[in-house]
PDB file with SEQRES, HELIX, SHEET and CRYST1 records, atoms N, CA, C and O in Angstrom:
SEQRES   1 A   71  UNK UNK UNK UNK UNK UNK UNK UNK UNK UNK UNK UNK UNK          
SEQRES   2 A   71  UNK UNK UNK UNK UNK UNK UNK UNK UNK UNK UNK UNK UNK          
SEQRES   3 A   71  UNK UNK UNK UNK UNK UNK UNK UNK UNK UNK UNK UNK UNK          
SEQRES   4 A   71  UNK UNK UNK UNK UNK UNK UNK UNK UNK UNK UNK UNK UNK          
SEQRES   5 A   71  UNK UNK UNK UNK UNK UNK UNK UNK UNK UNK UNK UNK UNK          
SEQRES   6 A   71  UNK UNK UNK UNK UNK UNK                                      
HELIX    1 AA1 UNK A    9  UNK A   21  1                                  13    
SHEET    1 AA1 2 UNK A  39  UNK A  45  0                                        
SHEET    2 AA1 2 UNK A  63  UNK A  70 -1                                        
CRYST1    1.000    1.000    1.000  90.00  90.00  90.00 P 1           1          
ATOM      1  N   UNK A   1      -3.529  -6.717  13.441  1.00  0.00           N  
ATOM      2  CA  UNK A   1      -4.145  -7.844  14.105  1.00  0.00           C  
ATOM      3  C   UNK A   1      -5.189  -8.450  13.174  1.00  0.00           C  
ATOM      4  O   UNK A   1      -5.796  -7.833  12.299  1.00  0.00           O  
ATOM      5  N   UNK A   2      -5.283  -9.401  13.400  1.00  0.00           N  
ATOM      6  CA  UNK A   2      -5.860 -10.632  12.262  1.00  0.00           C  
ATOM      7  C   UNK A   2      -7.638 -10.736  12.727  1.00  0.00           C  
ATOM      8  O   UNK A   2      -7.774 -10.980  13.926  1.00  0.00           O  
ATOM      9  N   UNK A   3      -8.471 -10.641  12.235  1.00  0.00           N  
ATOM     10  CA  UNK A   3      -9.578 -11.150  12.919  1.00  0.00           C  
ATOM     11  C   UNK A   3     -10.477 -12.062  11.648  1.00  0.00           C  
ATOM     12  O   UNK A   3     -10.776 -11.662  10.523  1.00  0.00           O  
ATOM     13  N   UNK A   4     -10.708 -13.137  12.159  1.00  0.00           N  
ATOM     14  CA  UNK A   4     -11.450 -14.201  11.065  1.00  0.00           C  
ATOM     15  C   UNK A   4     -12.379 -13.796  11.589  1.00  0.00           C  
ATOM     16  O   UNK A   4     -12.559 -13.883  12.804  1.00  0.00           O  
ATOM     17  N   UNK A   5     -13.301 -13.176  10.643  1.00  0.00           N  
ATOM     18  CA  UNK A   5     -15.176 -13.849  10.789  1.00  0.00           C  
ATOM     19  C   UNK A   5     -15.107 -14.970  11.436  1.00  0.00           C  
ATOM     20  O   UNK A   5     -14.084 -15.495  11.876  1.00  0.00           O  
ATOM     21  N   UNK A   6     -16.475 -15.456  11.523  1.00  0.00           N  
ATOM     22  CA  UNK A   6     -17.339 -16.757  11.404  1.00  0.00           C  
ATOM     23  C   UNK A   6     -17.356 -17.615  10.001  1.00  0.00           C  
ATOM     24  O   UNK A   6     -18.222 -17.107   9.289  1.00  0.00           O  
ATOM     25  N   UNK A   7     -16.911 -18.402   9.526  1.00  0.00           N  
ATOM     26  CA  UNK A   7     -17.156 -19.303   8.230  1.00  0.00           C  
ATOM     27  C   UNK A   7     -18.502 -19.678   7.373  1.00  0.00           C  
ATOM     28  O   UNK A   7     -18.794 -20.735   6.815  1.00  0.00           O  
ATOM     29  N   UNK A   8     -19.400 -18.127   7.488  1.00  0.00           N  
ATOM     30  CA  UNK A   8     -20.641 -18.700   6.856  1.00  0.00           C  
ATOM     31  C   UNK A   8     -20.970 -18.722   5.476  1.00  0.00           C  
ATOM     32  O   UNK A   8     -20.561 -17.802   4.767  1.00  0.00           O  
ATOM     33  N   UNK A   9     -21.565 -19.525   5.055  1.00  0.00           N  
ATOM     34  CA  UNK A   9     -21.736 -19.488   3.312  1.00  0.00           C  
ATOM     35  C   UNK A   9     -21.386 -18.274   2.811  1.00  0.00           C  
ATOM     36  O   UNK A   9     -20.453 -18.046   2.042  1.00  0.00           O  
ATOM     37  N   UNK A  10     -22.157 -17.511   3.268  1.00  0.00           N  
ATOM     38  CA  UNK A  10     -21.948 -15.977   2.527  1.00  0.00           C  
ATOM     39  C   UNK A  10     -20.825 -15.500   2.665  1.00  0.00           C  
ATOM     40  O   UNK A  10     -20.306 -14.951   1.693  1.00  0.00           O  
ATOM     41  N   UNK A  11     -20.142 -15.577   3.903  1.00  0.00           N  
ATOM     42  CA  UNK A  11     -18.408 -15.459   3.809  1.00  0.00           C  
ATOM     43  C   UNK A  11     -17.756 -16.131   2.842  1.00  0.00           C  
ATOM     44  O   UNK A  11     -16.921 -15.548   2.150  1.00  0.00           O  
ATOM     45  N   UNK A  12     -18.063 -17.496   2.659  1.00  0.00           N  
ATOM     46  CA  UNK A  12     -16.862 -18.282   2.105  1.00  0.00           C  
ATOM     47  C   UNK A  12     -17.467 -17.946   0.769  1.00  0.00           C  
ATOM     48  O   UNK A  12     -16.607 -17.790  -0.099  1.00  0.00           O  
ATOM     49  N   UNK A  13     -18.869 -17.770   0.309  1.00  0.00           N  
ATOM     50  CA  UNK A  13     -18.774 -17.108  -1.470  1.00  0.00           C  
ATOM     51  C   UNK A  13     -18.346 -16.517  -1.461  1.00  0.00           C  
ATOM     52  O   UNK A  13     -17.501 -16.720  -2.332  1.00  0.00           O  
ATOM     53  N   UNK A  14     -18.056 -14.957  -0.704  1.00  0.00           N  
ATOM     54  CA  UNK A  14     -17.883 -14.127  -1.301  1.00  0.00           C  
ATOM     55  C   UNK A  14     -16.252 -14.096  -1.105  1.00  0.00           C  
ATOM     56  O   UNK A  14     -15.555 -13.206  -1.593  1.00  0.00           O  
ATOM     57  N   UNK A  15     -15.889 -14.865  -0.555  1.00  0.00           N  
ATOM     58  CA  UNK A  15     -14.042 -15.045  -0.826  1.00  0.00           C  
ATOM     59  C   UNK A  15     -13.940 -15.824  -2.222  1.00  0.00           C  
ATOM     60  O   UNK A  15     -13.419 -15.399  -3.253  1.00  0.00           O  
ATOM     61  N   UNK A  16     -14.385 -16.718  -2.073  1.00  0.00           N  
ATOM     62  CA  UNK A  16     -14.236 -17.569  -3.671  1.00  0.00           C  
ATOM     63  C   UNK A  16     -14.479 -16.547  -4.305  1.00  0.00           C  
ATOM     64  O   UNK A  16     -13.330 -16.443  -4.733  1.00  0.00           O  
ATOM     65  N   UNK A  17     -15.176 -15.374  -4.904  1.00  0.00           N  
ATOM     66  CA  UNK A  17     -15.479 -14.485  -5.547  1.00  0.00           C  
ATOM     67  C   UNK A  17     -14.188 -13.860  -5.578  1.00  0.00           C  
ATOM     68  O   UNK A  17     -13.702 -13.943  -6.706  1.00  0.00           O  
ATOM     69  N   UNK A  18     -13.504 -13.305  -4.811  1.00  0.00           N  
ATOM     70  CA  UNK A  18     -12.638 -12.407  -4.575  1.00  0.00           C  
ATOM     71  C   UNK A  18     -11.357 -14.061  -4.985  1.00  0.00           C  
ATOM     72  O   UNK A  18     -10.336 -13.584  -5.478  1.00  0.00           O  
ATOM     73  N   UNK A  19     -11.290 -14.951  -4.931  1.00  0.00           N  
ATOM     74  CA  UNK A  19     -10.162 -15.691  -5.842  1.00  0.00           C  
ATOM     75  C   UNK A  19     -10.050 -15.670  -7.094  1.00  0.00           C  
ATOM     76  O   UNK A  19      -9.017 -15.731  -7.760  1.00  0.00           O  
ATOM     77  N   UNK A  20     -11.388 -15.560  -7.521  1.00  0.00           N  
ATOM     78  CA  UNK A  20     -11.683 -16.219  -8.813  1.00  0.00           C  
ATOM     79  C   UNK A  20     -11.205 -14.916  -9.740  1.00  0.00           C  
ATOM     80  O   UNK A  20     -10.790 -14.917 -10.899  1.00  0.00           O  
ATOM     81  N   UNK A  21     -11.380 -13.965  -8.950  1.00  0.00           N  
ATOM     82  CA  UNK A  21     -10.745 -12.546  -9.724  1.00  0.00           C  
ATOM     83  C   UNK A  21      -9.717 -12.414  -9.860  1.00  0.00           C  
ATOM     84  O   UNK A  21      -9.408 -12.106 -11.011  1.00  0.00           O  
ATOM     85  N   UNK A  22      -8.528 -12.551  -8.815  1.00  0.00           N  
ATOM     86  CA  UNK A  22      -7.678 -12.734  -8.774  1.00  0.00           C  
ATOM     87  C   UNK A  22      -7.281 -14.099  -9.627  1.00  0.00           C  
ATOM     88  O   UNK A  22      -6.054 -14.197  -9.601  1.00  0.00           O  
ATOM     89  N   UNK A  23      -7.640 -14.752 -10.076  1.00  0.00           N  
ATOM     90  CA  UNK A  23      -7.247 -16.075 -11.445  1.00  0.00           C  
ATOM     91  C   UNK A  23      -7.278 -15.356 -12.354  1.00  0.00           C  
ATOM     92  O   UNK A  23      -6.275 -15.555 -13.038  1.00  0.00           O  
ATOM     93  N   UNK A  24      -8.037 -14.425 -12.853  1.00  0.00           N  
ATOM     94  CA  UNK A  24      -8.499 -14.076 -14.111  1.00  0.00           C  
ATOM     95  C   UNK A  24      -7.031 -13.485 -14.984  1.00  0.00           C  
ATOM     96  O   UNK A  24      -6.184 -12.796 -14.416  1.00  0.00           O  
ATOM     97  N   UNK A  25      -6.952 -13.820 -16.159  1.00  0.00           N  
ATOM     98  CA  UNK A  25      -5.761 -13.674 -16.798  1.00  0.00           C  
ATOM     99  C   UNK A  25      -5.872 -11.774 -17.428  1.00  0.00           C  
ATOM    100  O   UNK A  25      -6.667 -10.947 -17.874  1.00  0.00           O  
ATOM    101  N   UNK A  26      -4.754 -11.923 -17.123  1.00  0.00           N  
ATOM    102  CA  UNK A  26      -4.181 -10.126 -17.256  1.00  0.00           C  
ATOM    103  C   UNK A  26      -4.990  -9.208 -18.074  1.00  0.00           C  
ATOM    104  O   UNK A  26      -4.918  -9.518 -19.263  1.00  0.00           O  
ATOM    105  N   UNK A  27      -5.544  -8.446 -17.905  1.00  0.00           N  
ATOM    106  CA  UNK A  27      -6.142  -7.630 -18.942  1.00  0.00           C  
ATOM    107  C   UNK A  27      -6.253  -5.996 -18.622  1.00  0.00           C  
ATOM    108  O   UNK A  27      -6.880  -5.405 -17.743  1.00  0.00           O  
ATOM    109  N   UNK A  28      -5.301  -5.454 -19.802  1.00  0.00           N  
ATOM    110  CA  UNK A  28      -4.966  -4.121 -19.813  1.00  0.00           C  
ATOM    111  C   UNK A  28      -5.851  -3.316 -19.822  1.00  0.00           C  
ATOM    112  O   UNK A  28      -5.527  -2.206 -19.399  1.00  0.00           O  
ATOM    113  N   UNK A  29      -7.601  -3.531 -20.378  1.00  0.00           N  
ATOM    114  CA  UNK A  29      -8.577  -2.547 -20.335  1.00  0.00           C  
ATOM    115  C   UNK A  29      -8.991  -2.430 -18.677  1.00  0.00           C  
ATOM    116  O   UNK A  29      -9.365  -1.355 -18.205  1.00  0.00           O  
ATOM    117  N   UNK A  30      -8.912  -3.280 -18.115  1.00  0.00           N  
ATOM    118  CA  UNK A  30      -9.480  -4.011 -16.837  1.00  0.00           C  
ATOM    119  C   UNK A  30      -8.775  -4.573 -16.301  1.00  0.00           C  
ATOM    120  O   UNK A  30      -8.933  -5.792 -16.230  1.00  0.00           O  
ATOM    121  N   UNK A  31      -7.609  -3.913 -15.640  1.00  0.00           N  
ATOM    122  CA  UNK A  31      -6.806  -4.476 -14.153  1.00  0.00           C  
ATOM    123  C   UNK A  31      -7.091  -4.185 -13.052  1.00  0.00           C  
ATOM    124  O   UNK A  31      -7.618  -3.190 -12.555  1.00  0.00           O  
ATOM    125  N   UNK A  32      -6.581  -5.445 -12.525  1.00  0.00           N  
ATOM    126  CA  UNK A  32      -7.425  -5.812 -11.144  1.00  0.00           C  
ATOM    127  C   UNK A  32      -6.574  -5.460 -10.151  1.00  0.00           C  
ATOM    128  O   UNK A  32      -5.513  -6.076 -10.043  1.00  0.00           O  
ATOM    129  N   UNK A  33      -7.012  -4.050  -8.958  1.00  0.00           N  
ATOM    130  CA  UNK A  33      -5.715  -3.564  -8.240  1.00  0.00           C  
ATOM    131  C   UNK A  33      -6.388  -4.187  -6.550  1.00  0.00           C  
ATOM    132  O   UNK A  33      -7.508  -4.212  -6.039  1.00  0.00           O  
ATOM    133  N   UNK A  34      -5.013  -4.618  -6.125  1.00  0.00           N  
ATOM    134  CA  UNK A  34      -5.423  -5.558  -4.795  1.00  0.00           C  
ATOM    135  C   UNK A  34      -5.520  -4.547  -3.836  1.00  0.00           C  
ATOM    136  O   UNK A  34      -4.535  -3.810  -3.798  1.00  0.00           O  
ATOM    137  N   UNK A  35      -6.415  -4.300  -3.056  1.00  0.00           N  
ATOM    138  CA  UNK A  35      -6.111  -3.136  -1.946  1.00  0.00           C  
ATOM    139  C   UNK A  35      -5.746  -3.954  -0.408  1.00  0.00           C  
ATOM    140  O   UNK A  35      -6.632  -4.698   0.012  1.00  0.00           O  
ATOM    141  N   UNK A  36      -5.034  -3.881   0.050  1.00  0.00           N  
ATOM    142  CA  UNK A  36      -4.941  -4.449   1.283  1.00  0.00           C  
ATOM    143  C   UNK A  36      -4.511  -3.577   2.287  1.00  0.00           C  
ATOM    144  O   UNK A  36      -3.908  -2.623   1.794  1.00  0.00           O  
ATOM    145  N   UNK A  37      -4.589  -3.536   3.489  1.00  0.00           N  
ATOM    146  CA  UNK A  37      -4.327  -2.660   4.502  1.00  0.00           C  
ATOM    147  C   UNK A  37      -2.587  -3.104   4.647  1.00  0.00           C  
ATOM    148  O   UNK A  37      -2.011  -4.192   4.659  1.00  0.00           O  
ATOM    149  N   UNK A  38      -2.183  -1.881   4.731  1.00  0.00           N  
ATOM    150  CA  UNK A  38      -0.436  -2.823   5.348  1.00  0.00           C  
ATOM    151  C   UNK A  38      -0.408  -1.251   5.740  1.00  0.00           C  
ATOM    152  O   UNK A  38      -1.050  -0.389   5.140  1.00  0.00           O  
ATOM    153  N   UNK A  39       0.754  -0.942   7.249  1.00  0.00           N  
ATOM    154  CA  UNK A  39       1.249  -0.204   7.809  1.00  0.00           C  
ATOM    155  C   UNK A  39       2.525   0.313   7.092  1.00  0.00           C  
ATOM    156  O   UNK A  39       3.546  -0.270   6.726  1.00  0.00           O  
ATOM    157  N   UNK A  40       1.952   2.146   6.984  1.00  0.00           N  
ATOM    158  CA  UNK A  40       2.939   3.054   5.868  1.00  0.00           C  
ATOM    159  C   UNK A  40       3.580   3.849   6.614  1.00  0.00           C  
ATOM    160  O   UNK A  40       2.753   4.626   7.090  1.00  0.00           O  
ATOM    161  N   UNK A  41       5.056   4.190   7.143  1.00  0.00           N  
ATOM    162  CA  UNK A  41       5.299   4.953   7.929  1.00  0.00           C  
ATOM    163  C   UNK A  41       5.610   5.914   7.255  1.00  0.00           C  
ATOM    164  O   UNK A  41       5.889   5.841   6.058  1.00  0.00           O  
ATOM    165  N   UNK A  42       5.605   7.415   8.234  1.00  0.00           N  
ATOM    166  CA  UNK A  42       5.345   8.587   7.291  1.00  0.00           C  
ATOM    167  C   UNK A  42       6.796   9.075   8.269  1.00  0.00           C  
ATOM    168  O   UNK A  42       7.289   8.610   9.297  1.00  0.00           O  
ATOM    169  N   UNK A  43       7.108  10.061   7.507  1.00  0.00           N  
ATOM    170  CA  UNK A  43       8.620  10.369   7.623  1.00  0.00           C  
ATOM    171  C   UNK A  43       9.116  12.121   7.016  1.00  0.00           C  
ATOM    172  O   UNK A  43       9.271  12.311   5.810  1.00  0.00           O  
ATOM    173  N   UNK A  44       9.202  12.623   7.469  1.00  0.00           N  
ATOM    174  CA  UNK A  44       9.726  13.958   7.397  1.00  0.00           C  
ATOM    175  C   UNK A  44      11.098  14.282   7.346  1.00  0.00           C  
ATOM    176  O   UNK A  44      11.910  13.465   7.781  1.00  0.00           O  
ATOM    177  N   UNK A  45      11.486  15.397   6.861  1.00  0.00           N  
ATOM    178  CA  UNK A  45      13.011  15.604   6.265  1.00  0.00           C  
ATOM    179  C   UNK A  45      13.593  16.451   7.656  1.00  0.00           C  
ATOM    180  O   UNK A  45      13.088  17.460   8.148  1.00  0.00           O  
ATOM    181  N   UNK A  46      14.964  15.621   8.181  1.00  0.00           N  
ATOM    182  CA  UNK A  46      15.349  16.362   9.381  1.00  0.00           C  
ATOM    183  C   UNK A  46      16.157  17.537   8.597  1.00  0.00           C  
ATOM    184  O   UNK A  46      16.297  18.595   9.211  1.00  0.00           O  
ATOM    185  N   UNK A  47      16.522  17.467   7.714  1.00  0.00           N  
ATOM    186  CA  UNK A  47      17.614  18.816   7.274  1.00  0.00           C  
ATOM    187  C   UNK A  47      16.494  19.574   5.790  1.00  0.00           C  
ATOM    188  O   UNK A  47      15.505  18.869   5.592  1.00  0.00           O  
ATOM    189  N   UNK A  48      16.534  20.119   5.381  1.00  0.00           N  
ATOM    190  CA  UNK A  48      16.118  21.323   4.559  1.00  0.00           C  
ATOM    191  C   UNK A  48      16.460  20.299   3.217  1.00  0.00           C  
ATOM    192  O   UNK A  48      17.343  19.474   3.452  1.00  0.00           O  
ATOM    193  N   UNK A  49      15.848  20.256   1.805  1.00  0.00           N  
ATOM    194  CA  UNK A  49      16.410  19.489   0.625  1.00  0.00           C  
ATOM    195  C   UNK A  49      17.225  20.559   0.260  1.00  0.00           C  
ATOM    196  O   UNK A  49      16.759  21.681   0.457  1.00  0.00           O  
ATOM    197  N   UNK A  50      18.374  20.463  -0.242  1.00  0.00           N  
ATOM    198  CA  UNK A  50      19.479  21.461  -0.992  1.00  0.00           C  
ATOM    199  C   UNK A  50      19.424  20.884  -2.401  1.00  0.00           C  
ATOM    200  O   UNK A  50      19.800  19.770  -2.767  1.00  0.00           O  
ATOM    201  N   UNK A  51      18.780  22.047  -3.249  1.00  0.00           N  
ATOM    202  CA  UNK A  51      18.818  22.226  -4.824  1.00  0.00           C  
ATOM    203  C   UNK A  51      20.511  22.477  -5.121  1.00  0.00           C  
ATOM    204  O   UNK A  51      21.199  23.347  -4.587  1.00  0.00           O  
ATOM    205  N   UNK A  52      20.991  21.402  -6.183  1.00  0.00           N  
ATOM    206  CA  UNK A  52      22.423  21.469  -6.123  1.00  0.00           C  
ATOM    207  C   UNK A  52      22.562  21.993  -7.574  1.00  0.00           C  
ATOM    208  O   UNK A  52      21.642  21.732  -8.348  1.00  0.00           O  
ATOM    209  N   UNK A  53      23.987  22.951  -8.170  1.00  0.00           N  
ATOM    210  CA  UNK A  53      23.475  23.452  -9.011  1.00  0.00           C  
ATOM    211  C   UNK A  53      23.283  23.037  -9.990  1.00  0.00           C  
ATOM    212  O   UNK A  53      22.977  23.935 -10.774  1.00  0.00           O  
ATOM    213  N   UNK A  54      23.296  21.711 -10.599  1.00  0.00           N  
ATOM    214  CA  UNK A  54      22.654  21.398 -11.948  1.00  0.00           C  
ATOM    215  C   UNK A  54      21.221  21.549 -11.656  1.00  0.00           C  
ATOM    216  O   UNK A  54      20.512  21.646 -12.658  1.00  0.00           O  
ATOM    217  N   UNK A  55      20.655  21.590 -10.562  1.00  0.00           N  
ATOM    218  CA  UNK A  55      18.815  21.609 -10.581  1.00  0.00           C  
ATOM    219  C   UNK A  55      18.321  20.639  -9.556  1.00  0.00           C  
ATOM    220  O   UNK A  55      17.460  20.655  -8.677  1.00  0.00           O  
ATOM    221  N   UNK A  56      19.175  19.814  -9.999  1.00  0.00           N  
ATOM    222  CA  UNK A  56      18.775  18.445  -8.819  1.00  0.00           C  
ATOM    223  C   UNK A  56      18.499  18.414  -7.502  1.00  0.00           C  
ATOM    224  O   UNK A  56      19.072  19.364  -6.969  1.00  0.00           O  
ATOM    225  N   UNK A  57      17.980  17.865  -6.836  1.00  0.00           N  
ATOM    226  CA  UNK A  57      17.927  18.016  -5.403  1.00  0.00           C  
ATOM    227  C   UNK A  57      18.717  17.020  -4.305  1.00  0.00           C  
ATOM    228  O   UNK A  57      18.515  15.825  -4.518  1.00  0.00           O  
ATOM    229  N   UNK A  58      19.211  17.197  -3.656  1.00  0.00           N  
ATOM    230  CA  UNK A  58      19.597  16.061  -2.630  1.00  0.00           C  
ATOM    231  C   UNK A  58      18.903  16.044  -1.372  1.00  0.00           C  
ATOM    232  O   UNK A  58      19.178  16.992  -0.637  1.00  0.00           O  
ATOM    233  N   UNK A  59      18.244  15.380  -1.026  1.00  0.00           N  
ATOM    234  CA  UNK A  59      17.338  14.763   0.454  1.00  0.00           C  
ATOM    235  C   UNK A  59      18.693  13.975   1.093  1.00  0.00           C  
ATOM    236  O   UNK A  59      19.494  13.325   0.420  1.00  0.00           O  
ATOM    237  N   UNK A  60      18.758  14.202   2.631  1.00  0.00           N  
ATOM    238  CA  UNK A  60      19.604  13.475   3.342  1.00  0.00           C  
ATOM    239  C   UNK A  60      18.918  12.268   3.612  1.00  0.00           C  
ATOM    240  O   UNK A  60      17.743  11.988   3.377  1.00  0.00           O  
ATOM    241  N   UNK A  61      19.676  11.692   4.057  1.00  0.00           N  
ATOM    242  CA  UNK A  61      19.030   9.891   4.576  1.00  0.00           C  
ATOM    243  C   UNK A  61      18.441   9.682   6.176  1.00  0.00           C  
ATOM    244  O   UNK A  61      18.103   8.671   6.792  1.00  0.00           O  
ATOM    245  N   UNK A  62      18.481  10.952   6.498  1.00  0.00           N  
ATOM    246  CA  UNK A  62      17.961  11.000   8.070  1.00  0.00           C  
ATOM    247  C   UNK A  62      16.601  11.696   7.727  1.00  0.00           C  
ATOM    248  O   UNK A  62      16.343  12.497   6.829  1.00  0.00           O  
ATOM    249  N   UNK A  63      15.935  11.245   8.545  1.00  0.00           N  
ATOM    250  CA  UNK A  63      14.403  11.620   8.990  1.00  0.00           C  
ATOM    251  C   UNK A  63      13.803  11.786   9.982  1.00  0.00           C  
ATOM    252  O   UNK A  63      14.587  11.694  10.927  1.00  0.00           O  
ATOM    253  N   UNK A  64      12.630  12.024  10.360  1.00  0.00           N  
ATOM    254  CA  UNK A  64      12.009  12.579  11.238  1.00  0.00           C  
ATOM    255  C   UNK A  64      10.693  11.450  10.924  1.00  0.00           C  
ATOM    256  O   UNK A  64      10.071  11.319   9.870  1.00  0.00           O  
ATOM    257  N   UNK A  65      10.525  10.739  12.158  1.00  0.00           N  
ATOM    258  CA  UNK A  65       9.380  10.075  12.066  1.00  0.00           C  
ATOM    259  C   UNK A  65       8.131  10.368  12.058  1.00  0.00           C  
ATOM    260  O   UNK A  65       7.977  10.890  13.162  1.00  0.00           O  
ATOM    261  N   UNK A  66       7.270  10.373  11.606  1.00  0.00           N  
ATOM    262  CA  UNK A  66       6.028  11.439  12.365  1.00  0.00           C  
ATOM    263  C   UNK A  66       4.585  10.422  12.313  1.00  0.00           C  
ATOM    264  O   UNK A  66       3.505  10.947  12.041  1.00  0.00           O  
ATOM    265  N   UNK A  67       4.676   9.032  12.579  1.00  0.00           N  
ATOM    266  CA  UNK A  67       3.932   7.898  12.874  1.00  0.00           C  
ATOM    267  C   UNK A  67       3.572   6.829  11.697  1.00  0.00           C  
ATOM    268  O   UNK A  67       4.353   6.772  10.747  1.00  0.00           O  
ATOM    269  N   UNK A  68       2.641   6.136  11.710  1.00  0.00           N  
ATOM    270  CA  UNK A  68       2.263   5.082  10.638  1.00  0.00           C  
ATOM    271  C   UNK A  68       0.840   5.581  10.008  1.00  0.00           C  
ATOM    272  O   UNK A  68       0.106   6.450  10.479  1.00  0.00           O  
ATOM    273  N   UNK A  69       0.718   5.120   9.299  1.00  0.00           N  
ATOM    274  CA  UNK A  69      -0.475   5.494   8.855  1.00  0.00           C  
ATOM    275  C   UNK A  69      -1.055   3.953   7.545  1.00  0.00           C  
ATOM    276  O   UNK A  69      -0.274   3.537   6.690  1.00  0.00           O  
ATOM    277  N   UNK A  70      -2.513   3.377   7.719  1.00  0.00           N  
ATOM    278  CA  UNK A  70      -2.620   2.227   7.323  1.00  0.00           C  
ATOM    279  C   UNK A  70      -3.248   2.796   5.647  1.00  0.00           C  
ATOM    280  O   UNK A  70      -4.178   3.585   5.474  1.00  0.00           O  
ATOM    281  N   UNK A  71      -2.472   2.165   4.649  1.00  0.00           N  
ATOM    282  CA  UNK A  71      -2.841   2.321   3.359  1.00  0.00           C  
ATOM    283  C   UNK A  71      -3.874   1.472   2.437  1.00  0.00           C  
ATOM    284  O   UNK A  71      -4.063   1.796   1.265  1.00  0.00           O  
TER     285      UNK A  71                                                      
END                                                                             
């Protein structure tokens, strides 16, 4: 769910702040990582992983839900 502040100066600098970073051209010493909230669902293995014998593992494609969780 979405909630806007109020539009007060100090809001709207400190978003322009947070654009102006996001403009800034690429830099490998100093990248800029976006954090945003988005909904991660978490998921559990309904069958056991079976180690096959070259080493590898196979996970089935069925799961077990076990809720969301915000990242």
């Amino acid at each position: 769910m979405w909630c806007i502040p109020e539009l007060t100066d100090e809001f709207i600098e400190r978003m322009e702040d947070v654009l102006n970073l996001y403009e800034r051209p690429y830099n490998a010493d100093e990248p800029v990582v976006c954090m945003d909230e988005r909904p991660t669902p978490l998921h559990g293995d309904a069958r056991p992983v079976q180690v096959q014998k070259d080493g590898s593992r196979h996970r089935d494609s069925e799961y077990v839900r076990h809720g969301v969780a915000n990242v």
